[in-house]
PLY file of the C-alpha trace (Angstrom):
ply
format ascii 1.0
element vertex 45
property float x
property float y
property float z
element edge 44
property int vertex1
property int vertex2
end_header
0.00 0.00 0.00
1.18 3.49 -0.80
2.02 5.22 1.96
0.81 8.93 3.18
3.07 11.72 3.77
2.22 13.30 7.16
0.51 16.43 6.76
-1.60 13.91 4.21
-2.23 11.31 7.74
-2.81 14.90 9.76
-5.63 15.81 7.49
-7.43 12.84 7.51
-10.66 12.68 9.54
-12.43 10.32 11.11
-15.01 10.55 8.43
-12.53 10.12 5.88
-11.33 7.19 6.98
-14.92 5.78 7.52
-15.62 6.40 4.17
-12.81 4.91 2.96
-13.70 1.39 5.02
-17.28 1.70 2.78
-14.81 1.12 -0.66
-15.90 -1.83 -1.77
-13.16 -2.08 -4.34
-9.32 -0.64 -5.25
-10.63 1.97 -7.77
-13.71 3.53 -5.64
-10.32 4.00 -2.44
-8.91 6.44 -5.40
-12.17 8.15 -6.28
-12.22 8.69 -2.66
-8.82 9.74 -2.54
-8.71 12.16 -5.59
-12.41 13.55 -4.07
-9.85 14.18 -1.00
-6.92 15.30 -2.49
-4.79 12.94 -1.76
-2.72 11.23 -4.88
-3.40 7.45 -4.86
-3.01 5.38 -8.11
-4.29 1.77 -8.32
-0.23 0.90 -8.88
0.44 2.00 -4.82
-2.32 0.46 -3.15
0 1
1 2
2 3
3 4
4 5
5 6
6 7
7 8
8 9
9 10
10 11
11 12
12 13
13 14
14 15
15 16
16 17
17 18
18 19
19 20
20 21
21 22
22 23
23 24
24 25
25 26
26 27
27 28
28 29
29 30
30 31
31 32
32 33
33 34
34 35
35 36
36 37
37 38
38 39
39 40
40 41
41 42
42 43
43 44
């Protein structure tokens, strides 16, 4: 898994992180991500 830099681990929420337990596959974590602002490919997961 690709890891976070850590202002990006800072700025994550609790909600964030909720939602991101909901993704039910690889490429709905990077929707989330991008929605976020956080750079995730499908290649660092």
């Amino acid at each position: 898994m690709g890891k976070l830099s850590d202002e990006q681990k800072a700025n994550l929420s609790e909600e964030v992180i909720a939602k991101a337990m909901q993704c039910e596959t690889p490429e709905q974590l990077v929707e989330l991500a991008k929605s976020e602002g956080i750079e995730l490919t499908l290649e660092k997961i």
